[in-house]
Every structure is written in structure tokens, then in C-alpha cells.
C-alpha positions as CSV (number, residue, x, y, z in Angstrom):
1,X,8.3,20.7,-62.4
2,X,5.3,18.7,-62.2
3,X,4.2,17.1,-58.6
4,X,5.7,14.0,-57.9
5,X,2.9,11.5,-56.0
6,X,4.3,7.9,-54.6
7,X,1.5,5.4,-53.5
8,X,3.2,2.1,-51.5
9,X,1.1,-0.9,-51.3
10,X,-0.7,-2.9,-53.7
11,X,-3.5,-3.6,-50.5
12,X,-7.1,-2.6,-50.9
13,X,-5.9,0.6,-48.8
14,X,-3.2,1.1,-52.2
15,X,-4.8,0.0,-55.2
16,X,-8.1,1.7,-54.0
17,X,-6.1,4.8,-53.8
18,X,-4.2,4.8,-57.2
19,X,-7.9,4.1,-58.8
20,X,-8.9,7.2,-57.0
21,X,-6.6,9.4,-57.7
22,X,-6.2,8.7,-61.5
23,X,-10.1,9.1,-61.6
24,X,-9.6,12.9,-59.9
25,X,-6.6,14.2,-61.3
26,X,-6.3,15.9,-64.6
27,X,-3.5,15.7,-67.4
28,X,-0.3,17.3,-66.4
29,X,-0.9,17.9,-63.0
30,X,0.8,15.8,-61.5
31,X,2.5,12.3,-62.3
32,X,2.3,9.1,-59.7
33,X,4.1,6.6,-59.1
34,X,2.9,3.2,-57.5
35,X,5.7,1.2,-55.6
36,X,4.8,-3.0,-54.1
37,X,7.2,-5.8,-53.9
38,X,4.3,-7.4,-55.4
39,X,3.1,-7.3,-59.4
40,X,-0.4,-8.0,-58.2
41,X,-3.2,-7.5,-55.5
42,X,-4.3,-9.5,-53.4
43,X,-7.9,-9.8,-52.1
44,X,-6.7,-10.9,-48.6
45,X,-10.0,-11.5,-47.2
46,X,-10.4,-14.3,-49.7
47,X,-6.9,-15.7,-49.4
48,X,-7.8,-18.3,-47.0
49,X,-9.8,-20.4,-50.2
50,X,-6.0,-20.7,-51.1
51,X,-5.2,-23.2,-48.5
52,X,-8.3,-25.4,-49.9
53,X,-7.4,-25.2,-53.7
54,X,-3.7,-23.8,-55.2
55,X,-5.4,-23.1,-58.1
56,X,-7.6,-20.0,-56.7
57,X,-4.9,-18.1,-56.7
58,X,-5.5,-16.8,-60.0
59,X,-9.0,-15.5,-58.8
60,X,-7.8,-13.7,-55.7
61,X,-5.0,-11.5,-57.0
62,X,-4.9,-9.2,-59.8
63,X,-2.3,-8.1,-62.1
64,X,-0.9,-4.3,-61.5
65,X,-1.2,-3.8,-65.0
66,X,-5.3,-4.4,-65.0
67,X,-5.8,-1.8,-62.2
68,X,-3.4,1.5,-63.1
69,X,-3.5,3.4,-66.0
70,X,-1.0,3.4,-68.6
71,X,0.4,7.0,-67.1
72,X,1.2,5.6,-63.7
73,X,4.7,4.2,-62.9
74,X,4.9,0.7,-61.2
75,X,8.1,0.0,-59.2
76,X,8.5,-3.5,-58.2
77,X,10.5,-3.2,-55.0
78,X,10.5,-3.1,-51.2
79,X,10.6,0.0,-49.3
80,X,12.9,-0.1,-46.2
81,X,12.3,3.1,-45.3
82,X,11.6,6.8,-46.0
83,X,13.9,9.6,-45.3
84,X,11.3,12.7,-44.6
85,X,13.8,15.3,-45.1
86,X,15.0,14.7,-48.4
87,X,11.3,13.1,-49.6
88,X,12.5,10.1,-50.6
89,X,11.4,6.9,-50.1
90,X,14.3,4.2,-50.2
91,X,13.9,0.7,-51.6
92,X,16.0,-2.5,-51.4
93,X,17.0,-3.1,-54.3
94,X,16.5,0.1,-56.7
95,X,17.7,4.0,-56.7
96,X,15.1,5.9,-53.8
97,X,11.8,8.0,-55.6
98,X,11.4,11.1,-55.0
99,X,8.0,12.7,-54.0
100,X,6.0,15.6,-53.1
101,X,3.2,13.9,-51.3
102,X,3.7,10.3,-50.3
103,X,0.5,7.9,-49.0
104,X,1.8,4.7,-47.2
105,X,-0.5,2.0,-47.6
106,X,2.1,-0.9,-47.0
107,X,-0.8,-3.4,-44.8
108,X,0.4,-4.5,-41.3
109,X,1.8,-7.8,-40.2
110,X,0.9,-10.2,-37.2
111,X,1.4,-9.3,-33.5
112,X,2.7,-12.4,-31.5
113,X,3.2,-10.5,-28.4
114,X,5.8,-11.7,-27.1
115,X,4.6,-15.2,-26.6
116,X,7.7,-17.9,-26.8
117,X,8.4,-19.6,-29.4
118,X,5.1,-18.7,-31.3
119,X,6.7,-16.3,-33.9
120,X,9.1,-19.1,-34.8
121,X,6.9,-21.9,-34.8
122,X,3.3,-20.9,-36.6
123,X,2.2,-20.1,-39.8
124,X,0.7,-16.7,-40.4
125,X,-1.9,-15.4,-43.1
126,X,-0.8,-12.6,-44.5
127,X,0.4,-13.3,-47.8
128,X,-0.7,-15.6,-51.0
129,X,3.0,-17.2,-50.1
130,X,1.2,-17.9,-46.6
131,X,-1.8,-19.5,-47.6
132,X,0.3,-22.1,-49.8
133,X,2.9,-22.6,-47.2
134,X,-0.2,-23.8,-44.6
135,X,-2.2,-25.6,-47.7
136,X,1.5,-27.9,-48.6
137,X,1.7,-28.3,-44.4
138,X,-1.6,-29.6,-44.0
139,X,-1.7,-32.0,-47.1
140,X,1.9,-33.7,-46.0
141,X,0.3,-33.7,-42.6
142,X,-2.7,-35.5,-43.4
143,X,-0.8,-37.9,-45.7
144,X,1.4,-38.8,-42.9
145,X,-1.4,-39.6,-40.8
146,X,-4.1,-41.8,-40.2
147,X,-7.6,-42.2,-38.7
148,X,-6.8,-43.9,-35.7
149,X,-3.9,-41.4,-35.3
150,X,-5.3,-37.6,-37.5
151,X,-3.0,-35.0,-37.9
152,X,-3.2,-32.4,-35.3
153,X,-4.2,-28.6,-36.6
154,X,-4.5,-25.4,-34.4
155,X,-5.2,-22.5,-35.3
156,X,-4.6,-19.3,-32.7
157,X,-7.3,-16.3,-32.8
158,X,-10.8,-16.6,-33.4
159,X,-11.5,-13.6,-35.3
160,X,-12.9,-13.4,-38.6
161,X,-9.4,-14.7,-39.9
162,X,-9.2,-17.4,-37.8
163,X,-12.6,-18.6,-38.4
164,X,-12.3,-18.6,-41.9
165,X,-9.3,-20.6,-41.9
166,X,-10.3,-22.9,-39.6
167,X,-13.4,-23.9,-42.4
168,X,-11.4,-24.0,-45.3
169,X,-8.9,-26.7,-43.7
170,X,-12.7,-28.3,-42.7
171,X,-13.7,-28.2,-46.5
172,X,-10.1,-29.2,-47.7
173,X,-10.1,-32.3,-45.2
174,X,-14.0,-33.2,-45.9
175,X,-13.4,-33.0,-50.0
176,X,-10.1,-35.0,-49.5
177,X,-11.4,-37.3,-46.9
178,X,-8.3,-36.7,-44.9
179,X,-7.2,-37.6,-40.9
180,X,-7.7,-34.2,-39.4
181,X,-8.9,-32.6,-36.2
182,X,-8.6,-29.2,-36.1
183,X,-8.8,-26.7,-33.3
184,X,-10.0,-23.1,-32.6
185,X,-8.2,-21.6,-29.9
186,X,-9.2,-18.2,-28.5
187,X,-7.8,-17.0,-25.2
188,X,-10.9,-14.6,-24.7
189,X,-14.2,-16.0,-23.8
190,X,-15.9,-15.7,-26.7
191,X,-14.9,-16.6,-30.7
192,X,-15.3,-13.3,-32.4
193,X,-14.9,-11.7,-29.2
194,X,-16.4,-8.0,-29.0
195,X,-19.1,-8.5,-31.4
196,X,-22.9,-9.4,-31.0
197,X,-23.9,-12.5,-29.1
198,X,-26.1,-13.5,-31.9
199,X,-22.9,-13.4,-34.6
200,X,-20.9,-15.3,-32.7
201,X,-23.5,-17.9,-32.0
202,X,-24.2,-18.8,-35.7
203,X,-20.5,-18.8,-36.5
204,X,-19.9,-21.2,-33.4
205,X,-22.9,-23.5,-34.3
206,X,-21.5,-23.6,-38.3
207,X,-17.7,-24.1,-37.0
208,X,-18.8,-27.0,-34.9
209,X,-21.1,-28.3,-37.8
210,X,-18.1,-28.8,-39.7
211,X,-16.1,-30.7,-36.9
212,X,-14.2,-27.8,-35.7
213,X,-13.2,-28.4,-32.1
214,X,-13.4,-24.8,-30.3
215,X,-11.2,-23.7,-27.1
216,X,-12.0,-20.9,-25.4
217,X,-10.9,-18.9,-22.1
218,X,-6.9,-20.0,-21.7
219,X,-4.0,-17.6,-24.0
220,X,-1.4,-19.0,-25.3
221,X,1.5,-19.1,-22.9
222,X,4.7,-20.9,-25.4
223,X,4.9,-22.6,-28.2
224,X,7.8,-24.9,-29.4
225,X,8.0,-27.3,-32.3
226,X,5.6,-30.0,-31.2
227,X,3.2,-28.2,-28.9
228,X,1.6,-25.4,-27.8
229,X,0.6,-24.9,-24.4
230,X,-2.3,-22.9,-22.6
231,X,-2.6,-21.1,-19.5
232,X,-0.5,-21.8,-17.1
233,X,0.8,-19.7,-13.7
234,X,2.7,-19.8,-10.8
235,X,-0.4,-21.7,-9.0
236,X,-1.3,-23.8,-12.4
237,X,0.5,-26.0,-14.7
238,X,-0.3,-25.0,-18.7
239,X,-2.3,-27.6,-21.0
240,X,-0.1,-29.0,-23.7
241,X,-1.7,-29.8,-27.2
242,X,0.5,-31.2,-29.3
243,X,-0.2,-30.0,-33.3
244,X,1.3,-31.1,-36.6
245,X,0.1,-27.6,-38.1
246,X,0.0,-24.7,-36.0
247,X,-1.5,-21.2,-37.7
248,X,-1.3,-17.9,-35.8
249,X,-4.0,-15.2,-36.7
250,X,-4.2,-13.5,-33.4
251,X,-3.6,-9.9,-33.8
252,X,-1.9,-7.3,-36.2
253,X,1.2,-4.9,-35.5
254,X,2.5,-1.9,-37.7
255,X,5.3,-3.3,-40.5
256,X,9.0,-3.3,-39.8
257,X,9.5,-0.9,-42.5
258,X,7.9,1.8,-40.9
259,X,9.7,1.7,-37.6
260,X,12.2,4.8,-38.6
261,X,9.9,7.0,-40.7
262,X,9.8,10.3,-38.9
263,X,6.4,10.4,-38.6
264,X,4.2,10.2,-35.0
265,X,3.0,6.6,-34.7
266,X,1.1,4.5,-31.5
267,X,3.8,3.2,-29.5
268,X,2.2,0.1,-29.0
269,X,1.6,-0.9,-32.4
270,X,4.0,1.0,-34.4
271,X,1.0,2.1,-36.7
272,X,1.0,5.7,-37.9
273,X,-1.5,8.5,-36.4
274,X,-3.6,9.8,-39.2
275,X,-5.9,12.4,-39.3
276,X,-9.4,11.7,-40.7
277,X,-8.3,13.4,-44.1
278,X,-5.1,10.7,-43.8
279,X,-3.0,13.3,-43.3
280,X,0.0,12.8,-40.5
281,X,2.9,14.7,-38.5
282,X,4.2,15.3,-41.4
283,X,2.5,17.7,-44.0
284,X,3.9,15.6,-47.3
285,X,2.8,12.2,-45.8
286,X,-0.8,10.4,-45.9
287,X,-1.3,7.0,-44.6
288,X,-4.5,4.6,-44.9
289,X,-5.5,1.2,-44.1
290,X,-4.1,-1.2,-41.6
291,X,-0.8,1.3,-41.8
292,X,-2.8,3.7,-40.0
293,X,-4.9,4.4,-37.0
294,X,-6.8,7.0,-38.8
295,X,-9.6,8.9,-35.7
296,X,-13.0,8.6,-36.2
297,X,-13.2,10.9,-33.1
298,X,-14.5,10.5,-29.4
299,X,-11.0,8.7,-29.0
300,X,-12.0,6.1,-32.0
301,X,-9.9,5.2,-34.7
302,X,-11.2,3.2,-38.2
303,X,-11.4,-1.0,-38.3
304,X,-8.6,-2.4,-39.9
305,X,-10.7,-4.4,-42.6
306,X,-11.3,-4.7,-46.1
307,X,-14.5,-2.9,-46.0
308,X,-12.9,0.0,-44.1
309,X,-9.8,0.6,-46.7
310,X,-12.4,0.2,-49.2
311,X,-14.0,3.0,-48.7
312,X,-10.9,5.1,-47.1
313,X,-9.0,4.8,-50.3
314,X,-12.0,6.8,-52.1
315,X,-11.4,9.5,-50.0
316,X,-7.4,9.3,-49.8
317,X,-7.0,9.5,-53.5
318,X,-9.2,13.0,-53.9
319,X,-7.3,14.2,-50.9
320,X,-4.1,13.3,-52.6
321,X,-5.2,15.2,-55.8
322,X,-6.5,18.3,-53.7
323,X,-3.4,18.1,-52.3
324,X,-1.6,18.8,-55.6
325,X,-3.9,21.5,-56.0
326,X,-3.3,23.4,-52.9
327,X,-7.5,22.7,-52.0
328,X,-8.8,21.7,-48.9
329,X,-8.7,18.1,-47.9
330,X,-12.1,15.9,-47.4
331,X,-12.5,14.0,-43.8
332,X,-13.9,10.6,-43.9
333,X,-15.9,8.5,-41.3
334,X,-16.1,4.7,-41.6
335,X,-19.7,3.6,-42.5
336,X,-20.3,-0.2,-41.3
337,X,-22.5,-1.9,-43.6
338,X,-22.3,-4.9,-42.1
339,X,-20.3,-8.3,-41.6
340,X,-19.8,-11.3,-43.6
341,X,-17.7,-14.7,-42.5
342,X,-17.4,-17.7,-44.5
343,X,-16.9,-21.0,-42.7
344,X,-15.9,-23.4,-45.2
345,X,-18.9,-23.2,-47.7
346,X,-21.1,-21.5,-45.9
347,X,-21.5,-17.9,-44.7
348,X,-22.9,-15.7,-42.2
349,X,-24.0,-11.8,-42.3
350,X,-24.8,-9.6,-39.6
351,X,-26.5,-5.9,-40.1
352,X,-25.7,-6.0,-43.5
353,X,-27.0,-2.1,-44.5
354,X,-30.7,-2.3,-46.2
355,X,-31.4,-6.5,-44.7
356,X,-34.4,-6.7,-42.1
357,X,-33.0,-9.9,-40.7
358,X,-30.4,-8.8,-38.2
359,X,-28.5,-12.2,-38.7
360,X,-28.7,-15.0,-41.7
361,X,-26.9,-17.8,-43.2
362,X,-28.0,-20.0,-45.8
363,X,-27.5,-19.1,-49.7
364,X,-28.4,-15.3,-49.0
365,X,-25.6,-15.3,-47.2
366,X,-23.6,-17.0,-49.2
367,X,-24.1,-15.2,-52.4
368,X,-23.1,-12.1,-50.3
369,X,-20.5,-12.9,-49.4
370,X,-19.6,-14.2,-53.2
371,X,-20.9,-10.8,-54.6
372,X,-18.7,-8.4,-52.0
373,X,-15.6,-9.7,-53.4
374,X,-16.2,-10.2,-57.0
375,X,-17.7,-6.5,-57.3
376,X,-14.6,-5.0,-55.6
377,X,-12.9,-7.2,-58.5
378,X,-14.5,-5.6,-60.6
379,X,-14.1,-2.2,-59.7
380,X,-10.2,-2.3,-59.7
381,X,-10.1,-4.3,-62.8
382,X,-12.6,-5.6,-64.9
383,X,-16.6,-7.2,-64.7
384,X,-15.0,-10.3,-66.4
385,X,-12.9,-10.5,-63.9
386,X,-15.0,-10.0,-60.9
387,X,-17.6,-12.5,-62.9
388,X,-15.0,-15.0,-63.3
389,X,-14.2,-15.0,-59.9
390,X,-17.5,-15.0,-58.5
391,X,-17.7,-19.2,-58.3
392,X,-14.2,-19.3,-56.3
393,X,-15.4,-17.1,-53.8
């Protein structure tokens, strides 16, 4: 019987992988099938352009059917769970699938931890459904308002998801002329905490260009339907900011779906353990992506961005077809070529691989930014694609 192979997730971790694979494994040794609740990918680190302008949604996904080959099986449906014994993995709405090896690339969702009423009460960016849930939020708010009284936006986290949204709702209230203030609000010291001084300096100076009001060194302490409030203590009484938008980007957890697969996984953050070849606690399971803290040794495990799944799934979908074959597996180590933030418009880069200047903005930046999503476009898909996309990003 010929090997069964079941990717899950339509991520970059996913579709990276099912490119991969097809690409290394030969006719009639083995067939795959490729299981999402979604008929498309997304390019998540461009979804935030969706709360500006609707209409770029049809640049930032991609139909299933312009990445796989005609060979692999897609399975629309959402996996609840995988039974380890048996090899199956078990969907909501259809019959289980069988496999032999299985790679779970299924993302990860947002961590609230544990602070009240924030979970019920903010928007996350995760989804395309996200983006236009915050985009429909923020145009009623601003209609509602007025100058003398602007609707009030927050958004929680200021890491490179929050800073990008933060811009876009800048560009969407500049190009509308609309009554907005929006707010940055990062518990931590520092927006972008953990990275270079010099980073984080350009991207405050471009946030606060665009009228982006920044808030740093008070958490989050509760949230309910009109306000959130900061700090706070037995010896302090918390701020209250009242919002008419509130947007929470400030961490991500392992997905529900994962919590009963029988494999070892970080306590914490119900993410799987993964060696560097993706493999886990269990022989017949791989995992990649934000799924997985996969070690990068000395105690390190891989970033959980786009540029990291990128090149992950190049590795993940050889070792899945050397696993067919009984050959050993490939380790991988994350290379960092560098970073690039939009805010609004406008980018910045930091120690992009083979650029002298350690830190730029301006149209090089720009255009980077443009060109790193349009040619991973283009490398699931098609260059018309990743062409036609190129003005949107």
C-alpha cells in the first residue's frame, strides 16, 4: 500500500511544505493529502493592508488550487484532534484520514493571559475574517464620531503586529479624513521590545509621524466593554482609557486543537517540542511553524515568523519524503536575514542579509518590503501573481 502523507495548514509553515514535498518525491511513492478549513492561504504578515482596503484581499490569499499539484488531495475541514494510536487525524465535519507520517502546521492563536475581560472584549489578527471584522469596527466608529469628539482606538502589543496595524488604521483614517486617535500600548518599556535600540527608534519616530499616540511601561490589567485599564496594584489605582476599538496583538499560544494530541508539548504554551529535523515524541509526527517550538540548540528554539516557516518548510517537506524512504532526516537552523516593518506606507529594514546600512527607511525600504511578499507569491503560485500583488503590498 502506498504511504499515506497528511499536511494540516494552509500557513506558510503548510503550503511551504506541500510545495516541498511534491518537488522531492517521486511517482508512486507515496500519496499526500493536504487538510485546512480554509480553500486558500493567507499571507498573514500582509493581512493588516486588509483593515485599510476590503478589496486586498484578493492579493493576500491564494487559492489551494494554484499552489498543489493536481495529485495532492485537499480536504476542506477542521481538525479537532488526532488520535496517535490509530494515525488518524479527525475532522469536524468529515470521516478521519489516515496517515503514515503526519506534519501539523495548523499556526497558533493569541495568548491573552489571563487578563479580564480582554479575550471577550478585543479584536485579534489572525485571520483574513479578523482584519475585516477591525476594518467594518473602525469605519462605523469613525462615522459615529466627530472631531471635537474622534473615535477612540487601542491597540495592545507593540510588536511587529501591532505596529503594523497601528499604521494601516493611520493610512485608513488619513485617506478617509476620519475622527481617530489611535493608541499603542506596550506594557514593556520599549515598542518592539528585545530588539536593537536603533529599530525601535525609526519605527517610534515613523509611528508618531503618522499621529500614533504610543504608551509604554503599564500592562494591561482588565478590560470590559468600554475601557481598558492599565497598571494598577494594591498601592495604585489603574488608568482607564476608554476605546471605541480595541485590537489585541500581544502574544501567541499553541491552538485548541492540539491540546489532546499525544505528543510532548511546552506546558506553557501548549506548542509542540520538535526536533531540528521537525520530528516529535512521536516517530509518525512532524510539526513546523508557529505549531512548534522546533530547538535551534543552546536551549533556543526558532522565531515564530514568516521568514522562519519560510525557510523551515523547505526542509520539512524533504524530511517528509526521506521519511517515506526510510533515509535520514536533514536538521535545519533558522538563518535571519533581516527585518522588515511597514508603518502605514512606509517601511523600515534592519540587517537585511548583503545591505551595508544597518538600518533604512525611505523607498529601499519600501520596495523590500513590497518584493519579500510578492516573491513568496510567486513561489507558491505564480510570477503573475506575485507581480500583481506587488502594488498592494
Amino acid at each position: 500500500m502506498t504511504t499515506q502523507v497528511v499536511v494540516v495548514g494552509s500557513g506558510y509553515a503548510g503550503a511551504g511544505t506541500v510545495k516541498a514535498f511534491e518537488d522531492e518525491i517521486r511517482d508512486g511513492e507515496a500519496e499526500l493529502t493536504w487538510i485546512s478549513e480554509h480553500e486558500y492561504h493567507l499571507v498573514l504578515h500582509e493581512v493588516h493592508r486588509v483593515i485599510r482596503d476590503p478589496a486586498v484581499e484578493s492579493k493576500v490569499t491564494v487559492p489551494v488550487s494554484e499552489i498543489k499539484s493536481p495529485s495532492t488531495d485537499f480536504v476542506k475541514d477542521r481538525v479537532t484532534g488526532v488520535d496517535t494510536d490509530e494515525r488518524v487525524v479527525e475532522l469536524e465535519d468529515g470521516d478521519g484520514v489516515d496517515y503514515d507520517y503526519l506534519l501539523l502546521a495548523v499556526g497558533s492563536t493569541t495568548a491573552f493571559f489571563g487578563i479580564d475581560g480582554l479575550r471577550e472584549n478585543a479584536h485579534q489578527l489572525k485571520s483574513l475574517q479578523d482584519a475585516h471584522d477591525i476594518h467594518e469596527d473602525v469605519r462605523e466608529a469613525a462615522t459615529e464620531a466627530t472631531q471635537s469628539d474622534p473615535a477612540q482606538v487601542l491597540v495592545g502589543g507593540a510588536g511587529l503586529s501591532g505596529i503594523q496595524t497601528a499604521g494601516e488604521i493611520a493610512e485608513y483614517r488619513d485617506k478617509h479624513r476620519a475622527p481617530i486617535d489611535i493608541k499603542l500600548i506596550e506594557g514593556l518599556d520599549e515598542i518592539f521590545p528585545g530588539n536593537d535600540p536603533e529599530i525601535q527608534g525609526a519605527l517610534r519616530k515613523r509611528l508618531l509621524e503618522k499621529d500614533v499616540e504610543i504608551l509604554t511601561g503599564d500592562f494591561i490589567s482588565k478590560a470590559d466593554e468600554e475601557s481598558v485599564y492599565l497598571g494598577g496594584g494594591e498601592d495604585e489605582d489603574a488608568e482607564e482609557l476608554p476605546y471605541d476599538v480595541l485590537i489585541w496583538t500581544g502574544g501567541i499560544t499553541g491552538q485548541e486543537e492540539l491540546e489532546n494530541v499525544d505528543v510532548e508539548k511546552d506546558d506553557r504554551s501548549n506548542r509542540i517540542v520538535a526536533e531540528s529535523d521537525f520530528t516529535t515524541s512521536d516517530d509518525n509526527v512532524f510539526a513546523i511553524g508557529d505549531t512548534a517550538l522546533v530547538d535551534q540548540g543552546d536551549d533556543d528554539v526558532a522565531p515564530p515568523t514568516a521568514q522562519a516557516a519560510w525557510q523551515a518548510a523547505e526542509v520539512a517537506g524533504e524530511n517528509l519524503a526521506r521519511a517515506v524512504r526510510g533515509a535520514p532526516l536533514q536538521t535545519w537552523r533558522h538563518e535571519d536575514k533581516g527585518t522588515v516593518i511597514s508603518v502605514g506606507d512606509k517601511a523600515v529594514a534592519h540587517d537585511v542579509q548583503g545591505v551595508p546600512i544597518k538600518t533604512f527607511g525611505g523607498p529601499g525600504a519600501k520596495m523590500l518590503k513590497k518584493g519579500i511578499a510578492s516573491r513568496w507569491i510567486a513561489k507558491i503560485s505564480s510570477v503573475g501573481r506575485g507581480f500583481d500583488a506587488f502594488g498592494d503590498m
